[in-house]
C-alpha positions in Angstrom: -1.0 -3.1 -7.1 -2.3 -0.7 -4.0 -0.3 1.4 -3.0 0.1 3.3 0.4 -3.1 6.0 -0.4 -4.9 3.5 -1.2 -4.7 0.9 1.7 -4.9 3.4 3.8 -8.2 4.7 2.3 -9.6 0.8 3.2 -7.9 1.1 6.5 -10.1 3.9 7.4 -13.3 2.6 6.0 -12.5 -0.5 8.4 -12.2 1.2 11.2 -15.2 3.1 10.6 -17.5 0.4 10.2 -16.1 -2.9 11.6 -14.2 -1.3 14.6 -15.8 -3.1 18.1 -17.6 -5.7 16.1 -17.5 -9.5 16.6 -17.2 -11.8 14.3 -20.1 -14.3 14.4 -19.4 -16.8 11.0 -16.5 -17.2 8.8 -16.5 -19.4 5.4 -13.5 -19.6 3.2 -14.4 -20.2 -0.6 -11.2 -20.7 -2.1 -7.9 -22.4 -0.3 -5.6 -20.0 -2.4 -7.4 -17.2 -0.2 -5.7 -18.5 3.2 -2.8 -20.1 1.7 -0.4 -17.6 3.7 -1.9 -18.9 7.0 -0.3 -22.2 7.4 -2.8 -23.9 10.1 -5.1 -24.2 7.3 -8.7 -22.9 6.6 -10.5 -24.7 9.3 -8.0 -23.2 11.8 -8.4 -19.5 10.7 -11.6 -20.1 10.5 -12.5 -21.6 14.4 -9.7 -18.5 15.3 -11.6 -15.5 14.1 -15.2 -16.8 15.3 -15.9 -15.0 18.5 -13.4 -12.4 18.2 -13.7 -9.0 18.7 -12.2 -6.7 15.7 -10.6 -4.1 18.5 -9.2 -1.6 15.9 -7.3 -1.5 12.5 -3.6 -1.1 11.5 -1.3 -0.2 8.3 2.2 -0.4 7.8 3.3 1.3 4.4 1.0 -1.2 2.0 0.3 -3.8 5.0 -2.9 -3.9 6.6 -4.2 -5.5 9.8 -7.2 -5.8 12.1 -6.5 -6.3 15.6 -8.6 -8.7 17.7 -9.3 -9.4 20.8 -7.3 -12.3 21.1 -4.4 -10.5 20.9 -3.4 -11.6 17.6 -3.7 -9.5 14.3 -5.7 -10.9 11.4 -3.3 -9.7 8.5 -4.8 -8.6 4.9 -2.9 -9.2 2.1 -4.3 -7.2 -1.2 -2.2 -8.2 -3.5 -3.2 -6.9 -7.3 -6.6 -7.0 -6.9 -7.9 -7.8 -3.1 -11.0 -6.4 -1.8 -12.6 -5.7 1.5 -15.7 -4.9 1.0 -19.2 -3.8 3.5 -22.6 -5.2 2.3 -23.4 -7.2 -1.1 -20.9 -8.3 -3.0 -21.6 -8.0 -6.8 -19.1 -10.6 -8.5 -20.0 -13.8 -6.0 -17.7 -15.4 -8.4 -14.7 -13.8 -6.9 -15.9 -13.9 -3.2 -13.0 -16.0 -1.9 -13.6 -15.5 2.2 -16.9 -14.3 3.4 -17.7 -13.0 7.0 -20.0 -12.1 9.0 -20.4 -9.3 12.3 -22.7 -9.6 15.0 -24.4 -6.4 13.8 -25.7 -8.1 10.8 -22.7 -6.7 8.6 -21.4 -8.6 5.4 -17.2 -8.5 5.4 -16.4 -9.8 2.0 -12.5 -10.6 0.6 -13.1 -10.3 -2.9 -10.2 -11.2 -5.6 -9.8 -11.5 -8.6 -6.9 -13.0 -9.6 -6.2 -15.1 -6.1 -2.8 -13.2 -5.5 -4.2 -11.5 -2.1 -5.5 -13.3 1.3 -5.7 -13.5 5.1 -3.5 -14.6 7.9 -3.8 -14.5 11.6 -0.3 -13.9 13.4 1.1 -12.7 16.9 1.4 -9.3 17.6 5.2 -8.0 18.4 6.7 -4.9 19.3 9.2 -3.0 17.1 10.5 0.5 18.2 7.4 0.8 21.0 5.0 0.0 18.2 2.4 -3.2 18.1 2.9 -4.8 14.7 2.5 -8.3 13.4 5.1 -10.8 13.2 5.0 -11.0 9.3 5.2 -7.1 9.2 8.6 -6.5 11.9 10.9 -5.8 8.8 8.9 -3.8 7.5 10.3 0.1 7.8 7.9 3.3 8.5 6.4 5.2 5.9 6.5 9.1 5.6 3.1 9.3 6.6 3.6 7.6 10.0 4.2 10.0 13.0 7.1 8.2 14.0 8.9 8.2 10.8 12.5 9.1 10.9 13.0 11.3 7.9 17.0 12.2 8.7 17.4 8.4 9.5 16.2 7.6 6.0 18.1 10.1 4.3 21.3 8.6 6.1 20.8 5.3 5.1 20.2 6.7 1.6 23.5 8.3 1.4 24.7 5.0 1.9 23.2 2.9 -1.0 25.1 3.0 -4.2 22.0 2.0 -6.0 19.5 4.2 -8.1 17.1 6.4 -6.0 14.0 4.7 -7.0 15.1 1.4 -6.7 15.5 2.4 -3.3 12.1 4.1 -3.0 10.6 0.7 -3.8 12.2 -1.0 -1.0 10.0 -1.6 2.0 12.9 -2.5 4.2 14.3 1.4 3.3 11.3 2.7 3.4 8.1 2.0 3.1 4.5 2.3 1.1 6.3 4.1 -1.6 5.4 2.1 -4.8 5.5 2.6 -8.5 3.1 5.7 -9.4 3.8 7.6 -6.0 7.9 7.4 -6.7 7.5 8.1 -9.9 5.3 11.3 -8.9 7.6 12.3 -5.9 10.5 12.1 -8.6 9.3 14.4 -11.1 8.3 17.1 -8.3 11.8 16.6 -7.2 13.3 17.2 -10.3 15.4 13.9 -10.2 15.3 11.2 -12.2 14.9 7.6 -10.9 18.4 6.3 -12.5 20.3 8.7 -10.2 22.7 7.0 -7.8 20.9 7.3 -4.4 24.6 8.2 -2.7 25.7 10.6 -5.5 22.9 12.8 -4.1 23.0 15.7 -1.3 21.0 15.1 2.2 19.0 17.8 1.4 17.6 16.4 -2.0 17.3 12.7 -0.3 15.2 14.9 2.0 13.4 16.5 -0.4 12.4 13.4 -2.5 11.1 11.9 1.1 8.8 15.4 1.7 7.4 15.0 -1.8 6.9 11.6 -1.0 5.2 12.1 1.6 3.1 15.3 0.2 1.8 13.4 -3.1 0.2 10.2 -1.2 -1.6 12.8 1.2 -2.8 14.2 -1.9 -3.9 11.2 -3.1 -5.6 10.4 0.2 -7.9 13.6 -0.5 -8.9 11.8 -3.8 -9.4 8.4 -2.3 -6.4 6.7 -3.7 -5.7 6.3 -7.6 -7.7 3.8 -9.9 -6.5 3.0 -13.2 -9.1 -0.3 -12.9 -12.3 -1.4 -11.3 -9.8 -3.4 -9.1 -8.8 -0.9 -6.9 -12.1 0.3 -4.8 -12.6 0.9 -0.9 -14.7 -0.4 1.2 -18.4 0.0 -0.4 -16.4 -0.4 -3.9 -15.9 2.8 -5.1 -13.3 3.9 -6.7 -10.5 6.8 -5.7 -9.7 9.1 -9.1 -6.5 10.6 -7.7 -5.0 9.5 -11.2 -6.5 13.0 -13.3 -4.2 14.8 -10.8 -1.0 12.6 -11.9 2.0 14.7 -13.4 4.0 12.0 -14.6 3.0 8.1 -14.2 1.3 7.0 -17.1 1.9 10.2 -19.3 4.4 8.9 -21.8 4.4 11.3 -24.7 2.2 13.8 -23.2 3.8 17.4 -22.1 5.6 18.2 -19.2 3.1 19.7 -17.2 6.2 22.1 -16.0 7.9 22.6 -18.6 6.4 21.3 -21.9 8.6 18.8 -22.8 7.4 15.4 -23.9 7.8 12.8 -21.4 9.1 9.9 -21.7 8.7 6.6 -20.3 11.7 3.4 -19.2 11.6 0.0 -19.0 12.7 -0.4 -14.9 12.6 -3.5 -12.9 9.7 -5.5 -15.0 8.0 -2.0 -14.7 7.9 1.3 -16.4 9.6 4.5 -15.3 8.1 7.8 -16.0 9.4 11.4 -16.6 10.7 14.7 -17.8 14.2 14.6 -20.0 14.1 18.1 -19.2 13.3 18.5 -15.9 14.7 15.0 -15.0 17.5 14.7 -16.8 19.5 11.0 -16.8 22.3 10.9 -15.0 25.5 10.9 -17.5 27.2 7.3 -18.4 
């Protein structure tokens, strides 16, 4: 599933290119596709014709355009959304197709129907525009506003492990599997650890390599381990040559040498160094 890099990268690639357009025709190919936006198809659709896309938003792995209406049309990627400019290659997988007045294609592609589209209200949370659907939803380290000693305090609070915590969006978000495991292993903490058991300043420091590996992964365009992932003309980020843990189960430790090893965690996997990461006792 996307992950914070790599929403943003599509963020920006919206904004680029669909920024002060209007959309002029809308058809949804598959219900599954709107299924979030409980008016129905024919009332997204009548919505969105007309309106002016007046900028572009993302909350940790949440993604909006704003429209002139006032509302925000809400993108949900799911394991293998697309948004993609121009042709679309598999038209079997085109499940909402759209069209700007400047002639531009704006295609939601997927796969395997997880991802879709909503329109909602617009709310404001902490002096920050956000949609409705999205108000729980906590800052993510690389938001301006995030409050990194706020996090760390609520950390110190959770007597649950440290990556368990890391995933949750309410905590904080855009975090996800790969970039926890990643900010771990710089960190030199394993995932098990109990988030309270640990000092503010490593909750801090977990948070700063957080925050340092998905601007990384920004440079490379986000991290593709499939043709699933792509931005907005469908190519695809190759942040995952620069990984130093996720994924490199019996591989060495690119610190130390040791061989890394990989848990079963929360219907995922958990990667790391025994060495450097050493499991917490008991």
């Amino acid at each position: 599933m996307p992950e914070l890099p790599e929403v943003e990268v599509v963020r920006r690639g919206l904004q680029a290119h669909v920024a002060g357009k209007t959309v002029t025709a809308v058809r949804v190919n598959h219900p599954r596709a709107v299924r979030r936006h409980e008016a129905g198809p024919a009332d997204l659709t009548a919505r969105l014709l007309d309106n002016e896309i007046t900028g572009t938003g993302r909350r940790g792995k949440y993604l909006w355009l704003t429209l002139g209406s006032g509302e925000a049309l809400v993108v949900h990627l799911g394991m293998s959304g697309q948004m993609l400019l121009g042709p679309v290659k598999r038209a079997e997988h085109l499940r909402i197709a759209a069209l700007l007045d400047d002639g531009t294609a704006l295609s939601f592609v997927d796969q395997r129907t997880f991802g879709g589209w909503m329109l909602t209200e617009l709310t404001t949370v902490d002096g920050t525009d956000v949609p409705e659907v999205v108000a729980h939803i906590a800052r993510d380290p690389l938001d301006p506003l995030f409050d990194r000693a706020g996090v760390v305090d609520v950390l110190r609070g959770k007597h649950s492990e440290i990556k368990r915590q890391l995933l949750d969006q309410t905590v904080v978000s855009g975090i996800g599997n790969i970039y926890a495991d990643e900010a771990l292993w710089r960190a030199k903490v394993n995932g098990a650890r109990i988030a309270e058991k640990l000092t503010k300043p490593t909750l801090a420091r977990i948070l700063d390599h957080a925050r340092d590996v998905m601007t990384d992964a920004l440079g490379y365009g986000g991290t593709s381990f499939d043709s699933l992932y792509v931005n907005v003309n469908g190519e695809s980020g190759y942040f995952d040559r620069s990984l130093d843990a996720y994924g490199r189960e019996g591989l060495p430790c690119r610190r130390c040498g040791a061989v890394m090893r990989r848990d079963k965690f929360m219907n995922r996997s958990s990667f790391y160094c025994p060495k450097c990461q050493p499991r917490p006792r008991g």
